[in-house]
N, C-alpha and C positions, 0 to 999 in steps of 0.2 A: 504494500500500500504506500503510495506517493504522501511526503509532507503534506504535500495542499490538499488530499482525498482525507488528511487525518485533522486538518485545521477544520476543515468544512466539518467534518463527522464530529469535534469534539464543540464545533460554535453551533449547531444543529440539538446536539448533547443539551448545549447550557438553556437556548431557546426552548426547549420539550421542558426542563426542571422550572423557568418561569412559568409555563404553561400549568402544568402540574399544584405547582405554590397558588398560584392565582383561585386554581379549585378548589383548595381546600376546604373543611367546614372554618368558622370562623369563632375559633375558640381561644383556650388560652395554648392547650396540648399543641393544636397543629401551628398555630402562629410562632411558635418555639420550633417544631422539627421544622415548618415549613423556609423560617429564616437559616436555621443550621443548613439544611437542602441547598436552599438557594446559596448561601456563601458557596458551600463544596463545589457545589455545581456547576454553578459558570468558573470557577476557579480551575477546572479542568481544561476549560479553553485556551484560556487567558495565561497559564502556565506551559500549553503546549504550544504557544503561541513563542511561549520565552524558551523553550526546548529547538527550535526550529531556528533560531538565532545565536548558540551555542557555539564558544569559538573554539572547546578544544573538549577531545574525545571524556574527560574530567567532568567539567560543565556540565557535559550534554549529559552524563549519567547523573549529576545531582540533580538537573531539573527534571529529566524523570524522574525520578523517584520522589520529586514534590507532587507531579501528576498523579504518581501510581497511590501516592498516599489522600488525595481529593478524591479520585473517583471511590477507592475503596470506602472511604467515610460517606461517599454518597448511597454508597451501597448500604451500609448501615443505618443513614437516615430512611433511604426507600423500605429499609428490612420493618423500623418501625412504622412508621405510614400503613402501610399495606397491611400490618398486625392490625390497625388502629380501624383503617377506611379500604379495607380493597378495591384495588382496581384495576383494569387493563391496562391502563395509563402508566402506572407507578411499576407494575410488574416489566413491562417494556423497557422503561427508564432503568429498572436493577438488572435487567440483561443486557443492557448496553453498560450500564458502567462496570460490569463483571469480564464484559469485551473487551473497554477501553483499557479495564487494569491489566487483563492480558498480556493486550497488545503492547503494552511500556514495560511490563515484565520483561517478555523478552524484548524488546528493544533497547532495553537495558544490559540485561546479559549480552546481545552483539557488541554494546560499547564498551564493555570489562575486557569482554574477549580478545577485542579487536586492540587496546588499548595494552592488554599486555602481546598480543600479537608484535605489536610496535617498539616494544620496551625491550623485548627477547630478541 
Protein backbone atom coordinates (compact mmCIF):
# COMPACT_ATOMS: atom_id res chain seq x y z
CA UNK A 1 0.00 0.00 0.00
CA UNK A 2 1.21 3.49 -1.29
CA UNK A 3 1.91 6.45 1.59
CA UNK A 4 -0.92 8.46 -0.20
CA UNK A 5 -3.48 5.03 -0.22
CA UNK A 6 -2.51 5.08 3.80
CA UNK A 7 -2.93 9.13 4.31
CA UNK A 8 -6.36 8.91 2.47
CA UNK A 9 -7.37 5.59 4.43
CA UNK A 10 -6.10 6.91 7.83
CA UNK A 11 -7.91 10.98 7.07
CA UNK A 12 -11.14 8.66 5.90
CA UNK A 13 -10.39 6.63 9.48
CA UNK A 14 -10.60 10.12 11.46
CA UNK A 15 -13.71 11.45 9.31
CA UNK A 16 -15.84 7.97 10.19
CA UNK A 17 -14.74 8.47 14.26
CA UNK A 18 -16.31 12.26 13.83
CA UNK A 19 -19.03 10.78 12.31
CA UNK A 20 -19.42 8.12 14.95
CA UNK A 21 -18.90 10.83 18.13
CA UNK A 22 -21.55 13.09 16.51
CA UNK A 23 -24.12 9.83 17.05
CA UNK A 24 -23.67 9.32 20.10
CA UNK A 25 -26.42 9.34 22.82
CA UNK A 26 -25.97 12.57 24.66
CA UNK A 27 -24.89 11.70 28.14
CA UNK A 28 -22.33 12.07 30.54
CA UNK A 29 -20.68 8.14 29.62
CA UNK A 30 -20.45 8.62 25.86
CA UNK A 31 -19.43 12.47 25.92
CA UNK A 32 -16.27 11.03 27.89
CA UNK A 33 -15.60 7.85 25.49
CA UNK A 34 -16.86 9.85 22.70
CA UNK A 35 -14.10 12.87 23.28
CA UNK A 36 -11.33 10.20 24.31
CA UNK A 37 -12.50 8.54 20.57
CA UNK A 38 -12.36 11.48 18.95
CA UNK A 39 -8.76 12.67 20.26
CA UNK A 40 -7.39 8.85 19.35
CA UNK A 41 -8.91 9.17 16.39
CA UNK A 42 -8.09 11.72 14.14
CA UNK A 43 -4.78 11.48 15.81
CA UNK A 44 -4.14 8.40 13.73
CA UNK A 45 -4.15 10.75 10.60
CA UNK A 46 -2.52 13.40 11.74
CA UNK A 47 0.44 11.25 13.08
CA UNK A 48 0.79 9.23 9.93
CA UNK A 49 0.76 12.35 8.37
CA UNK A 50 4.09 13.14 10.58
CA UNK A 51 5.21 9.31 9.80
CA UNK A 52 5.37 10.06 5.98
CA UNK A 53 7.74 13.19 6.56
CA UNK A 54 10.23 11.15 8.49
CA UNK A 55 13.91 11.85 7.72
CA UNK A 56 15.60 8.89 8.93
CA UNK A 57 14.87 5.18 9.19
CA UNK A 58 14.94 6.03 13.53
CA UNK A 59 12.17 8.63 13.16
CA UNK A 60 10.20 6.86 10.83
CA UNK A 61 9.94 3.90 13.47
CA UNK A 62 9.16 6.37 16.59
CA UNK A 63 6.38 7.80 14.75
CA UNK A 64 4.88 4.66 14.17
CA UNK A 65 4.66 3.44 16.92
CA UNK A 66 2.94 6.96 18.00
CA UNK A 67 0.36 5.76 15.36
CA UNK A 68 0.35 2.07 16.25
CA UNK A 69 -0.32 3.20 19.92
CA UNK A 70 -3.64 5.84 18.78
CA UNK A 71 -5.21 3.46 16.80
CA UNK A 72 -4.82 0.61 19.26
CA UNK A 73 -6.55 3.09 22.09
CA UNK A 74 -9.03 3.72 19.43
CA UNK A 75 -9.73 0.31 19.41
CA UNK A 76 -10.21 0.28 23.13
CA UNK A 77 -12.60 3.34 23.05
CA UNK A 78 -14.68 1.58 20.12
CA UNK A 79 -14.31 -1.95 22.48
CA UNK A 80 -16.21 0.30 25.09
CA UNK A 81 -18.90 2.18 22.88
CA UNK A 82 -20.14 -0.93 21.31
CA UNK A 83 -20.35 -2.70 25.03
CA UNK A 84 -22.37 0.47 25.99
CA UNK A 85 -24.48 1.26 22.33
CA UNK A 86 -23.99 -1.32 19.54
CA UNK A 87 -23.46 -0.63 16.20
CA UNK A 88 -22.49 -1.29 12.75
CA UNK A 89 -20.87 1.94 12.67
CA UNK A 90 -18.52 1.50 15.75
CA UNK A 91 -17.86 -2.39 14.95
CA UNK A 92 -16.53 -1.09 11.22
CA UNK A 93 -14.43 1.62 12.82
CA UNK A 94 -12.78 -1.38 15.46
CA UNK A 95 -11.98 -3.34 12.26
CA UNK A 96 -10.25 -0.72 10.68
CA UNK A 97 -8.29 0.50 13.49
CA UNK A 98 -7.37 -3.21 14.21
CA UNK A 99 -6.19 -2.91 10.31
CA UNK A 100 -4.42 0.23 10.61
CA UNK A 101 -2.49 -1.08 13.93
CA UNK A 102 -1.43 -3.95 11.72
CA UNK A 103 -0.52 -2.33 9.12
CA UNK A 104 2.29 0.03 11.31
CA UNK A 105 3.13 -3.04 13.16
CA UNK A 106 4.66 -4.31 10.41
CA UNK A 107 5.77 -1.32 8.99
CA UNK A 108 7.53 -0.99 11.78
CA UNK A 109 9.34 -4.18 11.98
CA UNK A 110 10.41 -3.36 7.98
CA UNK A 111 12.06 -0.03 9.50
CA UNK A 112 14.01 -2.10 12.56
CA UNK A 113 14.95 -4.56 9.81
CA UNK A 114 16.00 -2.44 7.29
CA UNK A 115 17.64 -0.16 9.71
CA UNK A 116 19.83 -2.79 11.03
CA UNK A 117 20.18 -4.07 7.53
CA UNK A 118 22.14 -0.78 7.07
CA UNK A 119 24.09 -0.72 10.32
CA UNK A 120 25.44 -4.50 9.53
Amino acid sequence: MKPSDLKQRTKQFALSVIDLTESLPRNSTFMVLGRQLLRSGTSVGANYRAVCRARSAAVFAHKVGIVIEEADESAFWLELIMEKHPSSEAAKLHKEADELTAIMVASRKTAFANENVNQG
